[in-house]
Chimera marker file (.cmm) of the C-alpha trace (Angstrom):
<marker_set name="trace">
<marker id="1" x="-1.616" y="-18.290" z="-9.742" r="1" g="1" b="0" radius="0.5"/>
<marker id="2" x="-3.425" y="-15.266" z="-8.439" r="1" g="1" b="0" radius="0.5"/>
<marker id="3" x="-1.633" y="-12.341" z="-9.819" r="1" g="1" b="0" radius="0.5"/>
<marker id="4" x="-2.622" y="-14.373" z="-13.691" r="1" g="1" b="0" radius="0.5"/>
<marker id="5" x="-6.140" y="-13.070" z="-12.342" r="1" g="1" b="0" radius="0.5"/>
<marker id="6" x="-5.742" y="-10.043" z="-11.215" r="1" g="1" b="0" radius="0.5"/>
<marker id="7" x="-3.832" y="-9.443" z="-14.198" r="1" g="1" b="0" radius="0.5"/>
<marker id="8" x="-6.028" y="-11.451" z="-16.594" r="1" g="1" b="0" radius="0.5"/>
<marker id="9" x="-9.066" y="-9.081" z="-14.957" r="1" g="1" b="0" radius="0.5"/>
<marker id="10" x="-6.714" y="-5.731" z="-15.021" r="1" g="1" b="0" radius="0.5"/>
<marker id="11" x="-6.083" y="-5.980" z="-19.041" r="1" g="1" b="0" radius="0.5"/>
<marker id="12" x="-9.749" y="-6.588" z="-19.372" r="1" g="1" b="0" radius="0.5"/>
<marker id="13" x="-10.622" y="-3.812" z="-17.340" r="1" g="1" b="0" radius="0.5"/>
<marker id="14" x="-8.268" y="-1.560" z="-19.157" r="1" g="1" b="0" radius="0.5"/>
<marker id="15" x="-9.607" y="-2.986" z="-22.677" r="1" g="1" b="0" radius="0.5"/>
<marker id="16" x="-13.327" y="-1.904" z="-21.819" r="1" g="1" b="0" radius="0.5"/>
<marker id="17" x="-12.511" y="1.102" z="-20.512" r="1" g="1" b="0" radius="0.5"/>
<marker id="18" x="-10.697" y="2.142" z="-24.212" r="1" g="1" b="0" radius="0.5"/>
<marker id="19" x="-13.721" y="0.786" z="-25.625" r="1" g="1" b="0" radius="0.5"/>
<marker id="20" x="-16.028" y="3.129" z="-23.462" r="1" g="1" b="0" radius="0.5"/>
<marker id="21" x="-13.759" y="5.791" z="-23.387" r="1" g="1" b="0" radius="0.5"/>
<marker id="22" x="-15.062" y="7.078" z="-27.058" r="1" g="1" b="0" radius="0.5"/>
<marker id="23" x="-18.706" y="6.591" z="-25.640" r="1" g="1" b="0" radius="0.5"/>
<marker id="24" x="-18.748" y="7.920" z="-22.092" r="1" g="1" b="0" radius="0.5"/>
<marker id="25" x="-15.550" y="8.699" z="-20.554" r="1" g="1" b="0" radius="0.5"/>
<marker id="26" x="-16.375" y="8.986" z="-17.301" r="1" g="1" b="0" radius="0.5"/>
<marker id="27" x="-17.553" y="5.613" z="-17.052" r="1" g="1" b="0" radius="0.5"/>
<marker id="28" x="-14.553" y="3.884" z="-18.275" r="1" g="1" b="0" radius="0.5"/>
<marker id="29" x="-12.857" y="6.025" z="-14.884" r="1" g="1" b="0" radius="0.5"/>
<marker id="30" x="-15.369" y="4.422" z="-13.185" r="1" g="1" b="0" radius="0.5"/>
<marker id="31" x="-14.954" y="0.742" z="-14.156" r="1" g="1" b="0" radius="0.5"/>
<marker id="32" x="-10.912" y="1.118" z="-13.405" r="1" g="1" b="0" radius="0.5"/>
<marker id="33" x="-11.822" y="2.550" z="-10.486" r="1" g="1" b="0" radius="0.5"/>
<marker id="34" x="-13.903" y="-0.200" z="-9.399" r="1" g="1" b="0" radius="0.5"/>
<marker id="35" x="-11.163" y="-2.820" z="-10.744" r="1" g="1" b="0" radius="0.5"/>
<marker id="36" x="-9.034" y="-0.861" z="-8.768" r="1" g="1" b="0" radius="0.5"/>
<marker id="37" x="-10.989" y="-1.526" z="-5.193" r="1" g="1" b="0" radius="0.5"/>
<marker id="38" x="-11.543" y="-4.987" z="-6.932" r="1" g="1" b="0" radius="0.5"/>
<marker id="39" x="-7.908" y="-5.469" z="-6.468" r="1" g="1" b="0" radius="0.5"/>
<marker id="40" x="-7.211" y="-3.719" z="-3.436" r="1" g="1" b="0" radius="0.5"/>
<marker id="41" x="-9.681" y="-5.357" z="-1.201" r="1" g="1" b="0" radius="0.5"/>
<marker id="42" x="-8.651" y="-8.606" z="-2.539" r="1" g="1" b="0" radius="0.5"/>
<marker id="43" x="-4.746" y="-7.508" z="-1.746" r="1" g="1" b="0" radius="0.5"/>
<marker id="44" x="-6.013" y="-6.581" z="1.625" r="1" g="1" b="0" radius="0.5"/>
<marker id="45" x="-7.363" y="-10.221" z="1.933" r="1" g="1" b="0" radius="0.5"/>
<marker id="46" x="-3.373" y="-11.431" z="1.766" r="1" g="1" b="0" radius="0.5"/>
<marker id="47" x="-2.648" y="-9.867" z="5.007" r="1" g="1" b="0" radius="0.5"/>
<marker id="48" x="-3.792" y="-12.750" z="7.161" r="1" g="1" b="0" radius="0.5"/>
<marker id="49" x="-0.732" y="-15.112" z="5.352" r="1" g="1" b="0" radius="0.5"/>
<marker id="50" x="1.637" y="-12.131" z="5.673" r="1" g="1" b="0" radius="0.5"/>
<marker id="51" x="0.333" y="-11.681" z="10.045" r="1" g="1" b="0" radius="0.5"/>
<marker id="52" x="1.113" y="-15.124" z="9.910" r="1" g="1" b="0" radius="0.5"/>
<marker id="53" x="4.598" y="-15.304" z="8.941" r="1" g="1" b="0" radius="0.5"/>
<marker id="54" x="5.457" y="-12.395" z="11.183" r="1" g="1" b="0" radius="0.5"/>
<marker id="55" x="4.155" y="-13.985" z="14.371" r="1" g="1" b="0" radius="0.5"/>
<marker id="56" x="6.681" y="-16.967" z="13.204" r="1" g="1" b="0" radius="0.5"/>
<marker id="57" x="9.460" y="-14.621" z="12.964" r="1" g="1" b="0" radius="0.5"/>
<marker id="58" x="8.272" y="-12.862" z="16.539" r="1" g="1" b="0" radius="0.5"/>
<marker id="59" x="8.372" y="-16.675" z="17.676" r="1" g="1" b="0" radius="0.5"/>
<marker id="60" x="12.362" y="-17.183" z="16.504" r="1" g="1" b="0" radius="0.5"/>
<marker id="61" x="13.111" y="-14.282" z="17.193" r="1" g="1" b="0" radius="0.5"/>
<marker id="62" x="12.407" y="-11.926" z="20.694" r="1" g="1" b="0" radius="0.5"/>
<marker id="63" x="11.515" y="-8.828" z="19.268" r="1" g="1" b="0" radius="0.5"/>
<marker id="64" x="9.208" y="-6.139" z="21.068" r="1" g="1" b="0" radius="0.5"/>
<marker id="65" x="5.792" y="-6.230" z="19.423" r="1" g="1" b="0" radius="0.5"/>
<marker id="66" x="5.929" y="-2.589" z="19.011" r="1" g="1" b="0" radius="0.5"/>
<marker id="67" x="8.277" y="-2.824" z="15.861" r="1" g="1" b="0" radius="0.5"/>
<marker id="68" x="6.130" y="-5.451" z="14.337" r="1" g="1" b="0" radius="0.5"/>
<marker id="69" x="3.257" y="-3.409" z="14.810" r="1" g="1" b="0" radius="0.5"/>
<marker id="70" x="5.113" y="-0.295" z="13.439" r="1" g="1" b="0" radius="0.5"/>
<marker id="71" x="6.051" y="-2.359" z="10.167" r="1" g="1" b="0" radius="0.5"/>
<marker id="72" x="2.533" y="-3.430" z="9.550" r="1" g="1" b="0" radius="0.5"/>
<marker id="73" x="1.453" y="0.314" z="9.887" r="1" g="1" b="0" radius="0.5"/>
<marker id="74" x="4.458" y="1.305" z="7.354" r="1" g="1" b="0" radius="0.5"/>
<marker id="75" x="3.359" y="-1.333" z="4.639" r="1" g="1" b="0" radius="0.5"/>
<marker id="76" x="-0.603" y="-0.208" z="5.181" r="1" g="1" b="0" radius="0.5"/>
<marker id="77" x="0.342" y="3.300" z="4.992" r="1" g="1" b="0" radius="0.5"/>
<marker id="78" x="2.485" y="2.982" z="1.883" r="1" g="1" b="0" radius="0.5"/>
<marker id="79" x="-0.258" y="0.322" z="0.078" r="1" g="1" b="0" radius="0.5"/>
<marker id="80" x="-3.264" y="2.922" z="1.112" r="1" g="1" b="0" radius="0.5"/>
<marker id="81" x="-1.298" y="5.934" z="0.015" r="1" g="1" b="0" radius="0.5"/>
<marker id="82" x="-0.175" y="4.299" z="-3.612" r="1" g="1" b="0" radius="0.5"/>
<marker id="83" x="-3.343" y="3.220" z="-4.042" r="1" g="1" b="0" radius="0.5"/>
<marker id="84" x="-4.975" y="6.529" z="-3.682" r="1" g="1" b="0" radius="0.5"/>
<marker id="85" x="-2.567" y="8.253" z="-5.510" r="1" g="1" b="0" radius="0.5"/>
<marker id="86" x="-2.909" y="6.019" z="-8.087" r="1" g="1" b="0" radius="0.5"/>
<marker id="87" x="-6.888" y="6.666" z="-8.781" r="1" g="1" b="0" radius="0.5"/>
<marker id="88" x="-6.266" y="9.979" z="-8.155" r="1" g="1" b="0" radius="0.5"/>
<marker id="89" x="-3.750" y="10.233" z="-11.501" r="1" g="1" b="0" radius="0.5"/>
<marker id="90" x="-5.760" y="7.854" z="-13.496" r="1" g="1" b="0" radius="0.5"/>
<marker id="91" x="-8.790" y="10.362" z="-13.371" r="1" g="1" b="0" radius="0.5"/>
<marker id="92" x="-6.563" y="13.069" z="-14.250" r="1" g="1" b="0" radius="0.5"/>
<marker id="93" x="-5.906" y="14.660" z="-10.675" r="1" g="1" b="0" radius="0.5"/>
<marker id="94" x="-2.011" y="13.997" z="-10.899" r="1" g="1" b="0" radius="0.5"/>
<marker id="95" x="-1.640" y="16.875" z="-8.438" r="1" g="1" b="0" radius="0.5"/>
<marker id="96" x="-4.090" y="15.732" z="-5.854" r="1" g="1" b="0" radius="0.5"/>
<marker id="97" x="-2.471" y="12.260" z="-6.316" r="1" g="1" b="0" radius="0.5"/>
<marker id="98" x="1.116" y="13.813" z="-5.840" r="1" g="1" b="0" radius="0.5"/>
<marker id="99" x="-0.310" y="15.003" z="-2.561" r="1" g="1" b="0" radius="0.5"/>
<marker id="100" x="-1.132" y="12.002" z="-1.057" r="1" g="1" b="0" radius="0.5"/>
<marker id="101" x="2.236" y="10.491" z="-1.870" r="1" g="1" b="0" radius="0.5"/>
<marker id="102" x="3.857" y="13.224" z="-0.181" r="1" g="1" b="0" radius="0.5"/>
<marker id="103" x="1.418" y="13.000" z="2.930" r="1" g="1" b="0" radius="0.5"/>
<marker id="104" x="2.132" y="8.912" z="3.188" r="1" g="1" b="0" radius="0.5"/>
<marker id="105" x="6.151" y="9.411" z="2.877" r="1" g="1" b="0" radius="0.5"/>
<marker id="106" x="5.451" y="12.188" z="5.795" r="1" g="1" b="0" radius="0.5"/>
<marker id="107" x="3.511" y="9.672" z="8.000" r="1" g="1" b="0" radius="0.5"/>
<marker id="108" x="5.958" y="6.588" z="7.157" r="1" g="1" b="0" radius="0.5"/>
<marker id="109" x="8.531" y="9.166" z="8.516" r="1" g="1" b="0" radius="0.5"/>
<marker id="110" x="6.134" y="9.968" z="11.815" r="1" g="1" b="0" radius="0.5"/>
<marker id="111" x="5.693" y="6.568" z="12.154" r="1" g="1" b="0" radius="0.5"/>
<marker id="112" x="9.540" y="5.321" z="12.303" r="1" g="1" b="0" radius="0.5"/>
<marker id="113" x="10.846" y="7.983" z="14.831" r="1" g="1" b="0" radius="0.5"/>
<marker id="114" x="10.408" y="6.241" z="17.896" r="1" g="1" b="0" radius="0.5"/>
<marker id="115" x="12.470" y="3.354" z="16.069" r="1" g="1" b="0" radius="0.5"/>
<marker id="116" x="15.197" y="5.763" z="15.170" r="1" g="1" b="0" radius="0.5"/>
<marker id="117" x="15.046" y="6.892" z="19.108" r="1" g="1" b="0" radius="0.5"/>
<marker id="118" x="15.507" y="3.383" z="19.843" r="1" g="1" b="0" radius="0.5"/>
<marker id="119" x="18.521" y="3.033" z="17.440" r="1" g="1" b="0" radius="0.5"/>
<marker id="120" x="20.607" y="5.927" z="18.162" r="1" g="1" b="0" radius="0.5"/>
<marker id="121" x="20.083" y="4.644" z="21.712" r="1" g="1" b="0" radius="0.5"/>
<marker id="122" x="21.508" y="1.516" z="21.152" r="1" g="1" b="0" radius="0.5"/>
<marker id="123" x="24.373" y="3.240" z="19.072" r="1" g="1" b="0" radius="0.5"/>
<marker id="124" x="24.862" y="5.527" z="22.227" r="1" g="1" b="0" radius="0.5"/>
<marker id="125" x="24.915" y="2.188" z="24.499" r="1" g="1" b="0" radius="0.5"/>
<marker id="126" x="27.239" y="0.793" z="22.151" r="1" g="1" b="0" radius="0.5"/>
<marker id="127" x="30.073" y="3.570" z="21.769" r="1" g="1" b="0" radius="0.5"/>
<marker id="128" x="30.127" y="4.116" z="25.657" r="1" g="1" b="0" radius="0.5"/>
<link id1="1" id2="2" r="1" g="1" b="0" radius="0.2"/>
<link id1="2" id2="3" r="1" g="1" b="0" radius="0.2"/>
<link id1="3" id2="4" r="1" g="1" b="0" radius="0.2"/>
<link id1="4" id2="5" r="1" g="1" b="0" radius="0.2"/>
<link id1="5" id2="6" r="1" g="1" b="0" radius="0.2"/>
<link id1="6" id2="7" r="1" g="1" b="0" radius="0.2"/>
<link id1="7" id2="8" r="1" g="1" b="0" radius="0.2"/>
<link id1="8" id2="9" r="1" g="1" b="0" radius="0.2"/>
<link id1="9" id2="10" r="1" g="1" b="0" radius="0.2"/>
<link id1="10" id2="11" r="1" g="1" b="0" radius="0.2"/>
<link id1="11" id2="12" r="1" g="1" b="0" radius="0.2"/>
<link id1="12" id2="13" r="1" g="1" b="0" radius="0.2"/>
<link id1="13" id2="14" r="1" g="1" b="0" radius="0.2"/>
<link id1="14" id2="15" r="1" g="1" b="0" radius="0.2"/>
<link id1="15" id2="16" r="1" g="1" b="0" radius="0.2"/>
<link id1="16" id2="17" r="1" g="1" b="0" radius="0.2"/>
<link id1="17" id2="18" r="1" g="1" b="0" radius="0.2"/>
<link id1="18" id2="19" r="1" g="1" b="0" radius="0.2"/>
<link id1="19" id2="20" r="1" g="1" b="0" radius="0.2"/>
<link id1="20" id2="21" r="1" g="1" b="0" radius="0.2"/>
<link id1="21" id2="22" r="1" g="1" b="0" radius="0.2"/>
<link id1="22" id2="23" r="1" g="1" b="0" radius="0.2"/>
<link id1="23" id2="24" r="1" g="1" b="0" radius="0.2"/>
<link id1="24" id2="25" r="1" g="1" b="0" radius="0.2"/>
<link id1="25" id2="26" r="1" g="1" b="0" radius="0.2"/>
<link id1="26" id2="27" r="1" g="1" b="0" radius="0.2"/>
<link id1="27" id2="28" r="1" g="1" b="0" radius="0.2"/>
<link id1="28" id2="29" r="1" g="1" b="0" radius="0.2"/>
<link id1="29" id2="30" r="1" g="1" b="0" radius="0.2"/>
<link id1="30" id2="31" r="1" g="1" b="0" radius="0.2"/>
<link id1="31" id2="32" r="1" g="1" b="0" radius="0.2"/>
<link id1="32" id2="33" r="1" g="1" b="0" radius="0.2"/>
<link id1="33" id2="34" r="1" g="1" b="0" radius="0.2"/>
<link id1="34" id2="35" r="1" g="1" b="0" radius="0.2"/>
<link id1="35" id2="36" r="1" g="1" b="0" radius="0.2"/>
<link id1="36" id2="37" r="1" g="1" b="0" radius="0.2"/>
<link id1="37" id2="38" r="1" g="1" b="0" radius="0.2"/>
<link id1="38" id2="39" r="1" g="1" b="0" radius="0.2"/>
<link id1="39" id2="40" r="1" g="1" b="0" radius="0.2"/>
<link id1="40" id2="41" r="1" g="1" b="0" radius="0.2"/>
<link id1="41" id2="42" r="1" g="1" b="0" radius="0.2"/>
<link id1="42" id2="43" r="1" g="1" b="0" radius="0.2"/>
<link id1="43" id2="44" r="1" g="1" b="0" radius="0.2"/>
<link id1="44" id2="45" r="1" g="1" b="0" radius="0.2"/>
<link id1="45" id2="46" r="1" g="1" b="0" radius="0.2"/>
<link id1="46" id2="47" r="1" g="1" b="0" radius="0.2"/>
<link id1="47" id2="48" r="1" g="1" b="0" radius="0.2"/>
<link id1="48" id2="49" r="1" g="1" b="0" radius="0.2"/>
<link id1="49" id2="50" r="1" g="1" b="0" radius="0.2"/>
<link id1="50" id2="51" r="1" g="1" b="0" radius="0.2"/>
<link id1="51" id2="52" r="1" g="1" b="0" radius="0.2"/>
<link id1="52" id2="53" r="1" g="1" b="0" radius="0.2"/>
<link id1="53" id2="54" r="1" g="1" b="0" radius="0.2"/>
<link id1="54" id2="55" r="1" g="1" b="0" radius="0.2"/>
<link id1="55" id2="56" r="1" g="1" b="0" radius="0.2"/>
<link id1="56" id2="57" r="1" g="1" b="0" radius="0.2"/>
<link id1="57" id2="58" r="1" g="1" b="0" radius="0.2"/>
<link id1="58" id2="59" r="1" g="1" b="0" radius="0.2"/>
<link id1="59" id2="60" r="1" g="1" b="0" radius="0.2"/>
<link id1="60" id2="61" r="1" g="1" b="0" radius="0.2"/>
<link id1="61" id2="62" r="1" g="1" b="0" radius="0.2"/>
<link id1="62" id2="63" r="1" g="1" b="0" radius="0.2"/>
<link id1="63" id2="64" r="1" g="1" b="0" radius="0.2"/>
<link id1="64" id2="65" r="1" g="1" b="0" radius="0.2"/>
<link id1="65" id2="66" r="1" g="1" b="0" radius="0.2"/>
<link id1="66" id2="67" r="1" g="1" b="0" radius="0.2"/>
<link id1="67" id2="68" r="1" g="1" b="0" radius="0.2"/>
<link id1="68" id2="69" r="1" g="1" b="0" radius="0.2"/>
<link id1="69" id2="70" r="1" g="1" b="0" radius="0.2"/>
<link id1="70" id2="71" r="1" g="1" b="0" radius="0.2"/>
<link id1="71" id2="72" r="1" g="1" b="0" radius="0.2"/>
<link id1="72" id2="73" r="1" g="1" b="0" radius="0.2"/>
<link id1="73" id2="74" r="1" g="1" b="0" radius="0.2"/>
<link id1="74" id2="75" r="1" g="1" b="0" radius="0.2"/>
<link id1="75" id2="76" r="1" g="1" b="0" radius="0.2"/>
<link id1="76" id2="77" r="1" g="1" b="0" radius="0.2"/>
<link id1="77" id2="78" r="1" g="1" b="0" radius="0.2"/>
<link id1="78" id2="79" r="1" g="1" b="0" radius="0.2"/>
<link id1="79" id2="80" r="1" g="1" b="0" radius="0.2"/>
<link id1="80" id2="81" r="1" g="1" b="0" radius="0.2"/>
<link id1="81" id2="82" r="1" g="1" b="0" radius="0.2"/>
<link id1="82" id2="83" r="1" g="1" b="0" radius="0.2"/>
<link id1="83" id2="84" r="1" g="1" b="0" radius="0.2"/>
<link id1="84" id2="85" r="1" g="1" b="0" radius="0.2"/>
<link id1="85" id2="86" r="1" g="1" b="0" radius="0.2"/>
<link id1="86" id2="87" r="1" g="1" b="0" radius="0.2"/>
<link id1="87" id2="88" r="1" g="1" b="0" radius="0.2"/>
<link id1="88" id2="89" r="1" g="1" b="0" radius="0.2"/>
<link id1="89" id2="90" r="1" g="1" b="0" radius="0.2"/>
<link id1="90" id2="91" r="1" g="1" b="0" radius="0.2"/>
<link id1="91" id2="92" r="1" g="1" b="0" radius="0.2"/>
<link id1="92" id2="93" r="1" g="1" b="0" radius="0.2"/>
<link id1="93" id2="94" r="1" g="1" b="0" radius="0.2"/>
<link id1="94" id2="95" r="1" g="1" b="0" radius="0.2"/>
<link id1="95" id2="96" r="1" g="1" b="0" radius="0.2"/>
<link id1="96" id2="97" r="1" g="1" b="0" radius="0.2"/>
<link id1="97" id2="98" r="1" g="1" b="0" radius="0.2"/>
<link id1="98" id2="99" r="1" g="1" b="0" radius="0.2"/>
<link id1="99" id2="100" r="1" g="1" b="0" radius="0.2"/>
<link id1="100" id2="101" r="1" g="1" b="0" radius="0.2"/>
<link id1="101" id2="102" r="1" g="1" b="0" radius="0.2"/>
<link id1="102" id2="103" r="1" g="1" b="0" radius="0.2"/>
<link id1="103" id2="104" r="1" g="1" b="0" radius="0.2"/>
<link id1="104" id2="105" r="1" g="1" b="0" radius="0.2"/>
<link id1="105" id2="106" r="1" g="1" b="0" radius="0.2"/>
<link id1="106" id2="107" r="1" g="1" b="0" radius="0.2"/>
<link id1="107" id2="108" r="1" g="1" b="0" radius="0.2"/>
<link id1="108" id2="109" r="1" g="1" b="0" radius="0.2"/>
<link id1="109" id2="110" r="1" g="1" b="0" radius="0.2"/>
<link id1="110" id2="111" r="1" g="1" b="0" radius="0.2"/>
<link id1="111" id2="112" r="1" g="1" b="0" radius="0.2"/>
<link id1="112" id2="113" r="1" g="1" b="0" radius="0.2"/>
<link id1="113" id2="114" r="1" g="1" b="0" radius="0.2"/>
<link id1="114" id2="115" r="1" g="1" b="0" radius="0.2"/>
<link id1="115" id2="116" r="1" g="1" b="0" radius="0.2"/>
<link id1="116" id2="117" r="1" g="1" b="0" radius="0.2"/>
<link id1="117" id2="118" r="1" g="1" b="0" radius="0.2"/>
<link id1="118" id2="119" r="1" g="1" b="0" radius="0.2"/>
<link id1="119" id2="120" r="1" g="1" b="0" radius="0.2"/>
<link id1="120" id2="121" r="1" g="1" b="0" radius="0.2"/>
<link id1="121" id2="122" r="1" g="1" b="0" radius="0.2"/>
<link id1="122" id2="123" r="1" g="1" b="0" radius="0.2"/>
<link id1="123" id2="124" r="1" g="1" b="0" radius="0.2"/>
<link id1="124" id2="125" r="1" g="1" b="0" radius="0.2"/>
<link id1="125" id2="126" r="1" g="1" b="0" radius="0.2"/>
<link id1="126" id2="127" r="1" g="1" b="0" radius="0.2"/>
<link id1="127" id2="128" r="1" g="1" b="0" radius="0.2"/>
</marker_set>
């Protein structure tokens, strides 16, 4: 039932900013903007039910903290970096926006090569 209200308050968000957009247009930047942190923060707020079902899975499943820990940083990186990215076209900076995709694919990447050490080893352990 959530996502009918952040949708519900997204369309109305978008409708007054067209509306304002003829008046002021910086302002109607501003209100998606703020509809924007609206929705991340309340996004952000889901994380507890997500922790949640990962420390289940960590429970069936023996698997070293570290990965978990490394997944969590991948989907915060990836949600923080889209969500930047995202303002930063809205207002028109599609460059600037580009940018920070390209800088959150490059830390995802940073991120996930101790992993990939950790999987070629078990390859190597594997083939020997």
């Amino acid at each position: 039932m959530t996502i009918i209200t952040i949708g519900a308050a997204g369309i109305a968000t978008i409708l007054l900013a067209v509306q304002l957009k003829s008046v002021k247009g910086e302002y109607a930047v501003y209100m998606v903007m703020a509809a924007g942190f609206f929705i991340f923060f309340y996004g952000t707020g889901k994380l507890k039910a997500i922790l949640d079902v990962l420390e289940q899975i960590q429970g069936y499943i023996k698997i070293n903290n570290v990965y978990l820990v490394t997944l969590l940083k991948m989907i915060g990186i990836t949600y923080v970096a889209e969500f930047a990215s995202g303002i930063c076209k809205d207002a028109g900076y599609g460059s600037l926006g580009s940018q920070i995709e390209i800088f959150g694919k490059l830390s995802i990447l940073g991120i996930s090569m101790p992993i990939l050490l950790a999987l070629f080893g078990t390859l190597e352990s594997f083939l020997q």
